[in-house]
C-alpha positions in Angstrom: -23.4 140.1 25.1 -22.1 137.5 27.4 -20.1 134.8 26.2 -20.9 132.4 28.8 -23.7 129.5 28.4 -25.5 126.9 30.5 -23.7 123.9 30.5 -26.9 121.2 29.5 -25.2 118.5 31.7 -24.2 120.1 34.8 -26.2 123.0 34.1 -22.9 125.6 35.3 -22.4 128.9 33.5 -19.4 127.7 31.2 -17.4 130.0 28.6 -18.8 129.4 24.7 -15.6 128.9 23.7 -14.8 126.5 26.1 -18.2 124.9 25.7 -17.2 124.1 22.1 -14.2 123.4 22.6 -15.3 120.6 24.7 -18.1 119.9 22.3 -15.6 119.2 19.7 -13.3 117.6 21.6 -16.3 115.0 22.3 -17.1 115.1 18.6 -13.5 114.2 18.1 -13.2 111.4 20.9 -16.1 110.0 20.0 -15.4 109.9 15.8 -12.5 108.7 16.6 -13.8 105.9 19.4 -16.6 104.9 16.5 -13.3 104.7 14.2 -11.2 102.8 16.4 -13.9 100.4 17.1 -14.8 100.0 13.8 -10.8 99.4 12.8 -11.3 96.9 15.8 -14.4 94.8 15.0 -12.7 95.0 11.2 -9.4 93.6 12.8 -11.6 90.9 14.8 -13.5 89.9 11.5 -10.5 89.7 9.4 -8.8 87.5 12.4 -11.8 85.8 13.2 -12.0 84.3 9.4 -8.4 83.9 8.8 -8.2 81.8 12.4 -11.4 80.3 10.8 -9.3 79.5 7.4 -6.2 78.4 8.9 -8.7 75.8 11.5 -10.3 74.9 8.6 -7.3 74.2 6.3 -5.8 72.2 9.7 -8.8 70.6 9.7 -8.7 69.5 6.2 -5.3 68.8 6.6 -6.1 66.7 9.5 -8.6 64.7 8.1 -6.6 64.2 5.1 -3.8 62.6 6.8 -6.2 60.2 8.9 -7.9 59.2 5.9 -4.2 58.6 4.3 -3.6 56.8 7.6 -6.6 55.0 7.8 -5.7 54.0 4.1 -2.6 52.3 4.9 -3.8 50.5 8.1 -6.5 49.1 5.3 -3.5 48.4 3.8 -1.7 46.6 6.3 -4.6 44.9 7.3 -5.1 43.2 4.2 -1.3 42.5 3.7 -2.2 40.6 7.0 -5.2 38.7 5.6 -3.3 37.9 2.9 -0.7 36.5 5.0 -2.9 34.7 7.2 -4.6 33.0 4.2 -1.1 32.1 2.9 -0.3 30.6 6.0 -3.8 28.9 6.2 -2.9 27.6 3.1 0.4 26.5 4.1 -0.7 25.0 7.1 -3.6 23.0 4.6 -0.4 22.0 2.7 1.9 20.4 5.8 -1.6 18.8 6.6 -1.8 17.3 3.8 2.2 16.5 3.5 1.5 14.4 6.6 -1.1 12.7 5.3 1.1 12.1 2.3 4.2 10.8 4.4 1.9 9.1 6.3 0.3 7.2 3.5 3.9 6.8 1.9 5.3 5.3 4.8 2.4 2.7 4.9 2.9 1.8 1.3 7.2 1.5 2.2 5.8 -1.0 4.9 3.6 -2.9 2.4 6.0 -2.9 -0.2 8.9 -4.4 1.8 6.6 -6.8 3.6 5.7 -7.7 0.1 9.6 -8.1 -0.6 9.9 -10.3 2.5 7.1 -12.5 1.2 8.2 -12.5 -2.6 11.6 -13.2 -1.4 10.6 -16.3 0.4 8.1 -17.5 -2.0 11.2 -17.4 -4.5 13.1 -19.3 -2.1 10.3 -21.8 -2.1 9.7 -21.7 -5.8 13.2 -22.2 -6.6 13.3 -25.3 -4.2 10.2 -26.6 -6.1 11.9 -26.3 -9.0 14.6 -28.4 -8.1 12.3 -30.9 -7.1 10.3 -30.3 -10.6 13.6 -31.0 -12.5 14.5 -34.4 -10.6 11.1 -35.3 -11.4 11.4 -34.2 -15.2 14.8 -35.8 -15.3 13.4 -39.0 -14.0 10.3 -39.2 -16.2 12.7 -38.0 -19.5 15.1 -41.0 -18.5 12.0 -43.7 -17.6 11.1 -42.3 -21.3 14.1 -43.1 -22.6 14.0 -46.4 -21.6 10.4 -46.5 -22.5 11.4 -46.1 -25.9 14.4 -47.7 -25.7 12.4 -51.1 -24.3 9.3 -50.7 -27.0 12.1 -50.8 -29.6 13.3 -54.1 -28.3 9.6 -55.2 -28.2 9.0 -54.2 -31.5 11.9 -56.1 -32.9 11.8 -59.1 -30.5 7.6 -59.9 -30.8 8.9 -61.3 -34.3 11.4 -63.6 -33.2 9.1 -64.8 -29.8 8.8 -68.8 -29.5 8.6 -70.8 -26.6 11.1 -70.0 -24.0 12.8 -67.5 -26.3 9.7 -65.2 -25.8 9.6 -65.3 -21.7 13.2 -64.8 -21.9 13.1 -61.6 -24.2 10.2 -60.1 -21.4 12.4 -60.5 -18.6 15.3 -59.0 -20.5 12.7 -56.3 -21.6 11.2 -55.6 -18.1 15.0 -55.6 -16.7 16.0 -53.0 -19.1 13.1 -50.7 -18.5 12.9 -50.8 -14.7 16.3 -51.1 -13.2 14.9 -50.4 -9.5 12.9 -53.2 -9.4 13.4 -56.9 -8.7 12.7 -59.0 -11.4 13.3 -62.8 -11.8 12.0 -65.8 -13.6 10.1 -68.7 -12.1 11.8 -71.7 -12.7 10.9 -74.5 -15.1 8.5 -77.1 -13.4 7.7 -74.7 -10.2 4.1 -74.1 -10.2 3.0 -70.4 -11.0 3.2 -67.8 -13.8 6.9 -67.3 -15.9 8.3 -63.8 -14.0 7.6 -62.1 -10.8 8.7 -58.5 -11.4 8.7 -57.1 -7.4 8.0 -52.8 -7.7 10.4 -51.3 -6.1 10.2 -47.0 -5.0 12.9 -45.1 -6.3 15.3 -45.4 -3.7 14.6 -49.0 -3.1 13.5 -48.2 0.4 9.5 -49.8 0.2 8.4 -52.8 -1.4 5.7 -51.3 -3.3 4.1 -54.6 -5.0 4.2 -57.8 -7.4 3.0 -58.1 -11.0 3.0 -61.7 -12.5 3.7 -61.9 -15.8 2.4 -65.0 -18.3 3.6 -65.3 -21.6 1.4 -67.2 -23.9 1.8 -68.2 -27.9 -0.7 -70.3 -29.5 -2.9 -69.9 -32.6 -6.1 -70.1 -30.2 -7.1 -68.0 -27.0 -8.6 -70.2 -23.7 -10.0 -68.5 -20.1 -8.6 -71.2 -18.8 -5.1 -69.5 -18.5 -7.4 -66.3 -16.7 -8.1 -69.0 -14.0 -5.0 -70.8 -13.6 -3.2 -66.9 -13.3 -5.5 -66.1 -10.3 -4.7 -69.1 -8.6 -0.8 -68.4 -8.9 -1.5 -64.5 -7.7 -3.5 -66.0 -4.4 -0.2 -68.7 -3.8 2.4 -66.2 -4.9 0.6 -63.1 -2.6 1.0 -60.5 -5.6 -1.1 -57.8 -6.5 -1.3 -57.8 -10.3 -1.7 -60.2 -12.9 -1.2 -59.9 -16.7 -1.1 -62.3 -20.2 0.9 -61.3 -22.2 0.0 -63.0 -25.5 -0.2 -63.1 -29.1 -4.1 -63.9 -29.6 -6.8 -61.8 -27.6 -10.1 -63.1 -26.7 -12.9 -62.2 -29.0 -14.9 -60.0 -26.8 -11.4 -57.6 -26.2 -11.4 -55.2 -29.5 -8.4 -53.5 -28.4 -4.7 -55.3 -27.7 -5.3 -54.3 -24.3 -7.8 -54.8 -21.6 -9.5 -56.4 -18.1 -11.0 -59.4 -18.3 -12.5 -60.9 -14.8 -9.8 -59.0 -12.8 -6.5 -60.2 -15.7 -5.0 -57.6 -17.2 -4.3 -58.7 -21.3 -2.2 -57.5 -23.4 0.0 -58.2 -26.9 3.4 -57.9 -27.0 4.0 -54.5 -28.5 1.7 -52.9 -25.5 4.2 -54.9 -22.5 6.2 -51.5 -21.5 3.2 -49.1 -21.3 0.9 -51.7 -19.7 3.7 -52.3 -17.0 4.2 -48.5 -16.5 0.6 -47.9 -15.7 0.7 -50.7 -13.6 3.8 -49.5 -11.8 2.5 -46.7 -11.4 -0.5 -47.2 -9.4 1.4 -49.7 -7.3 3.8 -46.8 -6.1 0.9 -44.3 -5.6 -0.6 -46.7 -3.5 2.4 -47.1 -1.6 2.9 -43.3 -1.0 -0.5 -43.0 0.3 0.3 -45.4 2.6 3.9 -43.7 3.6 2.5 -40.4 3.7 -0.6 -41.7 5.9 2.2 -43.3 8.3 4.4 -40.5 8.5 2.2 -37.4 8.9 2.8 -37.1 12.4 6.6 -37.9 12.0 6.3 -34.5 9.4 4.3 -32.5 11.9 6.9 -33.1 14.4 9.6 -31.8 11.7 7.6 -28.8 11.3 7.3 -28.2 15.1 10.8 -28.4 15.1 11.7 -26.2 12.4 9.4 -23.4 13.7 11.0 -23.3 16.8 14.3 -23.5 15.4 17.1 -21.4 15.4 17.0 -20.6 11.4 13.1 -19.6 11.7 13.6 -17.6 14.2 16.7 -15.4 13.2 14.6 -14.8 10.0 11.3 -13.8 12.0 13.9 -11.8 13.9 15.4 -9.9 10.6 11.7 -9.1 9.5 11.1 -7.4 13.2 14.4 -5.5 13.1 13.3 -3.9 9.2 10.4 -2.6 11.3 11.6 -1.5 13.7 13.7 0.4 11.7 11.3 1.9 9.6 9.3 2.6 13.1 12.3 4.5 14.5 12.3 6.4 10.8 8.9 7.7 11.0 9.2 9.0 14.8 11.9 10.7 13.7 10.2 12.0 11.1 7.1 13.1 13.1 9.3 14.6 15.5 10.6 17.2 13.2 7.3 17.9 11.4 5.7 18.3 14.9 8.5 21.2 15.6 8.1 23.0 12.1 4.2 22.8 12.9 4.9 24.1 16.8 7.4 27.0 15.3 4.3 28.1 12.1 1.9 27.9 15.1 3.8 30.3 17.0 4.0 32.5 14.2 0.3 32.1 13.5 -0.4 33.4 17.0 1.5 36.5 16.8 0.1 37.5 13.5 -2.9 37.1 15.0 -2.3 39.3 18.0 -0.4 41.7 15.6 -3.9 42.2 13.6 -5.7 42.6 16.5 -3.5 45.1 17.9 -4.1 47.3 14.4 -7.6 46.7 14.6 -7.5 48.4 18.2 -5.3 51.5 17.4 -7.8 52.5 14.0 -10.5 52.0 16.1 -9.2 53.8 19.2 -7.4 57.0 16.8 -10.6 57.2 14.3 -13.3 56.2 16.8 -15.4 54.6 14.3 -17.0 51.7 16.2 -18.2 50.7 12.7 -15.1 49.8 11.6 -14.8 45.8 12.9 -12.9 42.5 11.9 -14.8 39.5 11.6 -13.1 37.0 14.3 -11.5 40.0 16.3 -15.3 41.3 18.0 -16.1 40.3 21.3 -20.0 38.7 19.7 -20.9 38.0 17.2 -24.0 39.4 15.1 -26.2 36.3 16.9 -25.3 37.3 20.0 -25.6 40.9 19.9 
């Protein structure tokens, strides 16, 4: 029996036992290959999902830490906002600091313009007063004398007879006016019994003449009305009165006008003669003050362009000017606060942008925009 067989690939005579040996050395090699690949494709699997793991843990890992940092640029950009509002705000505030200052410093100027104005309306007032207190003074001391001469009246009217009554007036009318000029009409000279000449204050104007008839009798007559006119017309006086104990019938009161004579009785001499006065030197100061106005015009003139009016116009400028150099001062120093908050402003600003860039860049989420930092806005897109 021959050991040998047909080799069924290259179809040689080969020993069995080498054919089998060869058989199960192919067996072998390719057990072994089926092993080794299977050991393989088990190593590749195994690697393939732990490099799939550790990707997807580096992944997670990944994303974790941009969401963390997309977090705290949130964060920081709403730390910004925050900022910019409070600067916002602060700038609102120095706005409205200025406004204040500027509104203060108007009121400073009103206030001490009002100062200059109550300061020389007290000045004024103060001069008035003066004047006010002569003028009191003068009407308490003409009251004095009123009295003083209505006493002497009230006594005297008793003990009136003849020439003792004429006398007592003149006496009386001396006492109460001691500025003017009065004197008695002689016996037998043709006229009334006393001229009393009104005299101003300072006895610098003749201001007029009041005659003065005394009359005593038991019966009234207008004959003594007619015979007083005539006397005013020769003597050139302004005023006539009677003074007398008996008034007409018509006259209810112991004073009046009768056909242009003043009447009166003996206890109403002082007041009648005040009135009278009075109206004489009114007269006479409408007449001065009509004469002079020009003369006070001038004075005026002069005192505005005086050297006294115009260092006080000249204090008043220098106080503003003052207070002008004060508020550009001022102005100055708020405009560098507001220069130095505007700088800062600007570099927030830039700062935020800047942020806004690097999310947008790292994270690419063209979603993710600022309102005032896009190119359009949603109008013009």
């Amino acid at each position: 029996m021959s050991n040998n067989i047909k080799c069924p690939h290259c179809g040689k005579l080969v020993e069995i036992t080498t054919a089998l040996k060869h058989q199960i050395e192919e067996k072998v090699l390719t057990d072994i290959n089926s092993k080794h690949q299977q050991e393989i494709e088990s190593i590749i699997q195994k690697t393939e999902e732990k490099v799939k793991k550790q990707l997807a843990e580096k992944r997670t890992l990944e994303i974790t830490d941009l969401k963390k940092e997309l977090e705290e640029k949130n964060q920081k950009v709403d730390e910004l906002r925050k900022q910019e509002l409070k600067l916002r705000e602060e700038k609102r505030r120095i706005e409205e600091k200025e406004k204040d200052l500027e509104l203060e410093t108007q009121r400073k100027i009103d206030q001490e313009k009002k100062n200059i104005e109550e300061k020389i309306l007290k000045q004024e007032q103060e001069k008035y007063r003066h004047q006010e207190q002569e003028k009191e003074k003068i009407i308490e001391d003409l009251k004095k004398s009123l009295e003083e001469a209505q006493r002497k009246a009230q006594i005297g009217s008793q003990q009136l007879q003849g020439e003792v009554l004429e006398l007592d007036l003149e006496e009386t009318l001396r006492s109460a006016f001691l500025n003017d000029l009065i004197e008695p009409i002689g016996k037998g000279v043709k006229g009334a019994d006393i001229r009393q000449v009104v005299k101003s204050p300072a006895k610098k104007y003749v201001c007029g003449t009041i005659l003065w008839e005394t009359k005593r009798t038991k019966a009234w007559t207008d004959k003594w009305i007619t015979k007083l006119k005539n006397d005013l017309r020769a003597e050139k006086a302004n005023i006539p009165v009677i003074v007398t104990s008996i008034m007409p019938k018509e006259m209810k009161t112991n004073m009046g006008l009768k056909n242009g004579v003043w009447i009166t009785d003996f206890n109403l001499v002082i007041p009648l003669a005040f009135l009278l006065r009075k109206n004489l030197l009114e007269v006479t100061r409408e007449k001065v003050t009509a004469k002079y106005k020009d003369k006070k015009a001038d004075i005026l003139y002069q005192y505005i362009t005086g050297h006294e009016f115009k260092q006080q116009l000249e204090a008043i400028v220098e106080v503003y000017l003052e207070m002008q150099i004060q508020i550009t001062k001022e102005k100055t120093a708020f405009e560098k606060i507001w220069k130095a908050r505007q700088g800062q402003i600007e570099r927030l600003f830039t700062s935020t942008a800047g942020v806004a860039g690097s999310i947008e860049g790292k994270t690419g989420l063209t979603s993710f925009q600022i309102k005032g930092l896009d190119l359009l806005d949603s109008g013009d897109e």
